[in-house]
N, C-alpha and C positions, 0 to 999 in steps of 0.2 A: 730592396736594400735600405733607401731611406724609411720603410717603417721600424727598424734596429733604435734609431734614434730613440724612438719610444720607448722601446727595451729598458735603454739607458739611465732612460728618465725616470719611469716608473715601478722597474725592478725595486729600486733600493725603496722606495716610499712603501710597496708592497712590503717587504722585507720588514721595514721600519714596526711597521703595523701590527703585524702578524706580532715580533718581539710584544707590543704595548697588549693587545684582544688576548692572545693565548693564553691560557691557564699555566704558562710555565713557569714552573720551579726548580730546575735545574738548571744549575747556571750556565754548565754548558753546554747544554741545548741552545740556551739565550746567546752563549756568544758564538755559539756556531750559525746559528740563522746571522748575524752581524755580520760574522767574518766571510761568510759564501757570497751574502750579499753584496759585499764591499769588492770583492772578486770578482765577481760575476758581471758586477758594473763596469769593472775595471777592464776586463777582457773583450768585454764588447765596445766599450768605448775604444779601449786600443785597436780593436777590429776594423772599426767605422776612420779613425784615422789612419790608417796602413791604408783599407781601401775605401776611400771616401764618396757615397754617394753623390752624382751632381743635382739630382731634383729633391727640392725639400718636403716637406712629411706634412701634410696639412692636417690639423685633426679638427677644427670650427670653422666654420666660415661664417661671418657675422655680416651685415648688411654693409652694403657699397667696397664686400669684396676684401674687408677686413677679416685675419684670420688670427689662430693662437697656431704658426705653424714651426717645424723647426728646419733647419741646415747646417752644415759644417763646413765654412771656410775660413781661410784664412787666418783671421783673428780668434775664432770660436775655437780653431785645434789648437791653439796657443792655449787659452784658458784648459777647454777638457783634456790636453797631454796633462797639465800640473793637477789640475783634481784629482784626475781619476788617478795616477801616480802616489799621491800625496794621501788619500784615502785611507786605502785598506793598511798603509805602514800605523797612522793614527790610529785606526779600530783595534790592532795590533797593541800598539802601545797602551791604549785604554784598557785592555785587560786588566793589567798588573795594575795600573794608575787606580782602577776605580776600586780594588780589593784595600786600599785605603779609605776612601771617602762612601765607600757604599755597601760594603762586603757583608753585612748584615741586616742590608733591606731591600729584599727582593725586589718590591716593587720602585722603589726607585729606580734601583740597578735597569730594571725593563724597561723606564718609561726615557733614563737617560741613553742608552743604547738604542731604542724605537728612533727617539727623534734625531738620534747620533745621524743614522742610517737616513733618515728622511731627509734630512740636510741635503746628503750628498746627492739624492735626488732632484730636489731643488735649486741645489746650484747649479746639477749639470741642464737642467732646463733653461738660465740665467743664459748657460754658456754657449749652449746652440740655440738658440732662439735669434727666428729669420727675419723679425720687425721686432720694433719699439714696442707693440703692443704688447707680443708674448713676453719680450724681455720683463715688462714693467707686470705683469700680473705674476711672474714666478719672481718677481723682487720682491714685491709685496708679501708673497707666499714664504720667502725668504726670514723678512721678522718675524712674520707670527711663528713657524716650527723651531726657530733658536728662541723665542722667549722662555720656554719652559726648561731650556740648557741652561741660560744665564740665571733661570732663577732658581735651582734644584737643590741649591743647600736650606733653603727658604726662610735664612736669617733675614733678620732688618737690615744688615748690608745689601745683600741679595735682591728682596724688593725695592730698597731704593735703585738700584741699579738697573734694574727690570723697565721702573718707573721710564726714568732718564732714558732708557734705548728704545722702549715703544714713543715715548714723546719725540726724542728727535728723529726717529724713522719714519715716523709716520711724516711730522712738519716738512721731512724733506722728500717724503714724496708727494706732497701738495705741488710742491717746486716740479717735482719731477713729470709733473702730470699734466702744467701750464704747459711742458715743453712738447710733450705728445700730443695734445690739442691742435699746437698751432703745426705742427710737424703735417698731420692731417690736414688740416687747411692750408698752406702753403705748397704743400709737399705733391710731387706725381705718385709718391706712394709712402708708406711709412717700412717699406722692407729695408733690411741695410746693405744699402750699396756704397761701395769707396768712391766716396768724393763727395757725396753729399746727395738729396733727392729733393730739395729746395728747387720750388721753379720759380725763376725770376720775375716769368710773366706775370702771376700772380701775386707776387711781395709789392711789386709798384713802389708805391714813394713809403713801405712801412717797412724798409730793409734796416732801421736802425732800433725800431718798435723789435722786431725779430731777432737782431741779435742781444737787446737785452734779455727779453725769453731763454735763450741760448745761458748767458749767465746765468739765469733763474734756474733753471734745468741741471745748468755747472754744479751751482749748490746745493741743489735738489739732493740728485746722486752722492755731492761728495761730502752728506753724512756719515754715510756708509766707508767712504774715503775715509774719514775723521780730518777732515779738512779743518783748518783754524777757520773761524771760532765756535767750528761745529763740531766737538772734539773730544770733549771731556769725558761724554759716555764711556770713550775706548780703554782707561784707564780703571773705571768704576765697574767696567765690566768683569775684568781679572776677578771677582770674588767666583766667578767661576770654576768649575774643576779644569785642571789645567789642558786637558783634552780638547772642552772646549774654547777653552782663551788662545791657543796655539791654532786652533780654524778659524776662530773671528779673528786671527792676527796677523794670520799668516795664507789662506787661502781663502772661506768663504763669502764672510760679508766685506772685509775690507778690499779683497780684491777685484770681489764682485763691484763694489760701488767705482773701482778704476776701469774696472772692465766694461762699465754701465758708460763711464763718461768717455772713453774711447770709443765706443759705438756711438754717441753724441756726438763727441766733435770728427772725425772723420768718415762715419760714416750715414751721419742724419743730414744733422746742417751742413757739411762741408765746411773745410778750411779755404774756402776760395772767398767764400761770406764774413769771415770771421779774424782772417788774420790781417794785422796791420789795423785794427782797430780795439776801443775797450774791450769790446767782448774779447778779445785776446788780453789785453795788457790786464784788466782787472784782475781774473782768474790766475793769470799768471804769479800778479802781486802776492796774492793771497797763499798759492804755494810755496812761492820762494821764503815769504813770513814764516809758515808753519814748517818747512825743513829745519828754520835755526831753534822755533820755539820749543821743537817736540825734544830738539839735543839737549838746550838748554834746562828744562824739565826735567831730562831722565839723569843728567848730572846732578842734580839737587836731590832725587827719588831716593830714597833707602830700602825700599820695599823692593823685593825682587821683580816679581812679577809684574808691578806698577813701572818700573822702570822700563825694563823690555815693551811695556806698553805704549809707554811714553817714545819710545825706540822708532816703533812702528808707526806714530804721529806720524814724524821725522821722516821717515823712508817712504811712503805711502806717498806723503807731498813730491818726493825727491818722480815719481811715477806722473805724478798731473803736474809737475814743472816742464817735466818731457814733450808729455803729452800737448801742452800748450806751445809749444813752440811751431808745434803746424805745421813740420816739414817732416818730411820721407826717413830723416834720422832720429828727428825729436821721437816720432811713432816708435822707430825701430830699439832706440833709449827706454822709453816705457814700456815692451814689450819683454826687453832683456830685464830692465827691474823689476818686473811682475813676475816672471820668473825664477829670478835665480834668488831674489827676495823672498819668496815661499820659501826656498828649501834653508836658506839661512833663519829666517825666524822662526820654522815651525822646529829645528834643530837645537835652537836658543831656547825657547821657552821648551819644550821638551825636557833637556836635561836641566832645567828648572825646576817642571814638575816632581824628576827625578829627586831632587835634593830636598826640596819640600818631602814628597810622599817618604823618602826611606831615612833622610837625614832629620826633618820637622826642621828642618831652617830655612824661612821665610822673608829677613831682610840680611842686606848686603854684611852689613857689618856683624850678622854670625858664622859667616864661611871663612873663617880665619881658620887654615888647615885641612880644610875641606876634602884637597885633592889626595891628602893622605887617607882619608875613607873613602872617596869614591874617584881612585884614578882616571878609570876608563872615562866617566861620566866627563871629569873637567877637561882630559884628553880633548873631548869633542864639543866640548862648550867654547873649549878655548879656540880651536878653528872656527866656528862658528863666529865668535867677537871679532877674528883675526879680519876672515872675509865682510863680515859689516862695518869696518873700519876701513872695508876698502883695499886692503896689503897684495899686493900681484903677487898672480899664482894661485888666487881663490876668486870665485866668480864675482864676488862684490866688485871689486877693481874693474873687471869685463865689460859689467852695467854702467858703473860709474864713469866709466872711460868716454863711452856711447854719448849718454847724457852732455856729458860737457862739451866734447868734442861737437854734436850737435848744435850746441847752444852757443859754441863758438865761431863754427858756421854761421851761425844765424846773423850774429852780430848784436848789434844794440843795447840800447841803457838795460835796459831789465834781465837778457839775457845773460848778460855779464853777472850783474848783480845775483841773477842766479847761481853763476859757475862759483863765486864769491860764497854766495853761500853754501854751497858742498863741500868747495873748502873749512869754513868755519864748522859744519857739520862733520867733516874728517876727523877735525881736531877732538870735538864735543864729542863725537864715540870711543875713538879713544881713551878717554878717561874715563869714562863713566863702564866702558866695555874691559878695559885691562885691569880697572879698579880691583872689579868681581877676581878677573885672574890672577891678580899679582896678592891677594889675600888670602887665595884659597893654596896657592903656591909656598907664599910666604908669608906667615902670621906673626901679628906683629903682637897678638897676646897669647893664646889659647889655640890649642888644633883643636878644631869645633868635632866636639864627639857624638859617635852613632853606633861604637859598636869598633871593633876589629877591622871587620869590611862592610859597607853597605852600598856597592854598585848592585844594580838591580839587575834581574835575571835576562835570559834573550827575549823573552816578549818588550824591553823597555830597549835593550840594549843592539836588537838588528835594526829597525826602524832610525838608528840614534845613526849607526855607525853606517848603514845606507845612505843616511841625510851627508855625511860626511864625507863619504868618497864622490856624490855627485859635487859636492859644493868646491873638493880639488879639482876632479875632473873637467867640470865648465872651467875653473879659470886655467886651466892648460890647455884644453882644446876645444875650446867654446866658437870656432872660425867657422862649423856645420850649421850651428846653431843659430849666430848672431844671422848667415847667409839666408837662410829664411824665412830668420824674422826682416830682412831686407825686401826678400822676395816680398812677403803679407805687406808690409807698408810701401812697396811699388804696385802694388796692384795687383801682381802675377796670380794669387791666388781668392 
């Protein structure tokens, strides 16, 4: 049963491949290989979580018993329910999206759909992976198969963007790689276990040497977070097709890099090491800063996409504020943001690309009347802003709730000043988020024209409207859900 995990992993890369070697020239052949594959991964991942293997899958074993092997617990089914979920609806919606930006050049079309599919590969190896080691080589493996995503238009926008996301992915996993070091030397093992695998015996008098590492490692990973002031990549990166700006945005690398520092701080070093000291309050700092800066940003942004970017700064941090707080709910707060977060941003930026690809309207102040061309579309954009605004009754609120309510538990200077800043963050979505709606609603110059109608077909429009009823239904009956992500941050699983 745990060799499936493999399946998992290496289906889609296979898949990926095959699209990029074959001689193919019809298209849809090309996206029928995509679309099986994205299913097929999806089926089996669902499989392996319904019934979850308990001995993990070893495929290396390297000297003193080091391995690249994988498992599915707790945390790991939290990430592979939302990829594999989140998946094949995007390979979906990329049909239609890329008959815009690529519909007459085959080979591009092959090589963006290969490494579309190979991603998803990648990530789910990120996602069950049973130690720090495998995590940190399918991270690795992570940048290099989306450089060739972010840079497929191969403008000078493009490469400079490219530039900026190999420089800082790589710098941060210099960071990320101190942490695995001393993890091994410190450590009874480098597998992840809940609570941490730090042995005392051996830290002796360097337990404050350790948890600076610990920061080092924080920042390493939360590159990929787009953590302040490692950040800027994530905005420069949107010159992307928006297929792939809504998986760095909303599921792959940025969740992966939350998902990286949650397997860090609970279940490497432990929060027994780490809480009630900098290695807590620094990291903490630094998230509560970038929740207000990434608001403040996307209220000033005009650029659609740049803004939603700037969005996800914001929200990203709102996940490692959680996660820093070190307790059984802070976990269970960033568990539900990582979550319910994917299906509102990849929903947002979606019916973004929408508007972009069938409208060619790109910055905010041209959707004046928008919703009069494409109603369905702002229908579902506008839920989507409603629930990152937070408004009860959609799952944003859910998460949000969690977080604070944790961090009020908790008590203290900083975590106040956190709950502080979700407040100010409330506000800043708000406008920058109703902005877009209340223009496309109500224009104050011009109904921005496209045509009679242009909502896109069901390849753009089931994916949209799926993301939508999940995003009601978490926040009305999110009580199955939140329960366990409870259980995974007490241990149980």
């Amino acid at each position: 049963m745990s060799a499936l995990i493999l399946s998992a992993i290496f289906l889609p890369i296979i898949g990926g491949l095959l699209n990029i070697v074959l001689p193919i020239k019809n298209r849809k052949v090309m996206l029928g290989i995509s679309l099986i594959s994205a299913l097929l991964t999806t089926g089996i991942a669902w499989f392996l979580l319904l019934n979850r293997p308990q001995d993990p899958f070893v495929l290396f074993e390297f000297v003193n018993k080091y391995t690249i092997s994988f498992r599915i617990d707790g945390l790991s089914s939290v990430f592979v329910g939302l990829i594999s979920t989140l998946w094949p609806l995007a390979t979906l919606y990329s049909f239609e999206y890329m008959e815009h930006e690529a519909s007459d050049n085959t080979i591009k079309e092959k090589t963006f759909f290969g490494m579309y599919i190979i991603t998803f590969g990648v990530t789910m190896g990120i996602a069950t992976a049973e130690n720090m080691l495998t995590m940190y080589v399918f991270y690795e493996m992570l940048t290099l198969v989306t450089v060739p995503l972010i840079l497929f238009n191969l403008t000078k926008e493009a490469v400079n963007a490219t530039r900026k996301y190999i420089t800082y992915s790589l710098g941060g996993a210099a960071f990320a790689f101190i942490g695995l070091i001393f993890l091994m030397h410190y450590g009874d093992s480098i597998t992840f276990i809940n609570g941490g695998v730090i042995n005392p015996g051996k830290v002796g008098d360097k337990l404050n040497v350790l948890r600076l590492i610990y920061v080092f490692a924080f920042f390493g990973f939360g590159v990929k977070a787009a953590i302040f002031p490692l950040c800027s990549w994530l905005p420069k990166a949107g010159v992307a097709p928006t297929p792939v700006t809504a998986l760095l945005h909303a599921v792959a690398v940025v969740k992966s890099g939350a998902f990286a520092i949650m397997r860090l701080t609970y279940y490497s070093f432990g929060t027994d090491i780490l809480a009630g000291t900098f290695a807590q309050y620094v990291p903490m700092a630094f998230a509560i800063f970038t929740i207000v800066f990434g608001c403040a940003m996307a209220v000033k942004e005009r650029h659609l996409k740049r803004r939603l970017a700037y969005s996800t700064i914001s929200n990203l941090s709102y996940i490692l504020f959680a996660a820093t707080l070190m307790t059984p709910m802070g976990f269970t707060g960033a568990m539900s943001h990582m979550v319910f977060h994917g299906f509102m941003k990849i929903c947002s930026f979606f019916c973004a690309g929408a508007i972009i690809a069938k409208a060619h309207k790109t910055y905010v102040y041209e959707l004046d009347g928008i919703a009069k061309r494409m109603p369905k579309v702002m229908a579902i954009f506008t839920i989507s802003a409603l629930a990152l605004m937070g408004v009860p009754g959609l799952c944003g609120f859910i998460s949000k709730y969690n977080i604070i309510t944790a961090a009020v538990d908790l008590g203290g200077v900083l975590p106040i000043l956190g709950v502080g800043a979700l407040m100010v963050s409330a506000l800043l979505t708000s406008i920058y988020m109703l902005q877009i709606v209340v223009r496309a609603y109500f224009p104050t110059e011009h109904a921005a024209s496209c045509g009679e109608k242009c909502d896109p077909t069901f390849r753009m429009l089931l994916p949209l409207s799926i993301f939508a009823v999940v995003i009601i239904y978490f926040g009305l009956f999110s009580g199955q859900i939140v329960s366990y992500f409870n259980a995974v941050s007490g241990g149980l699983f």
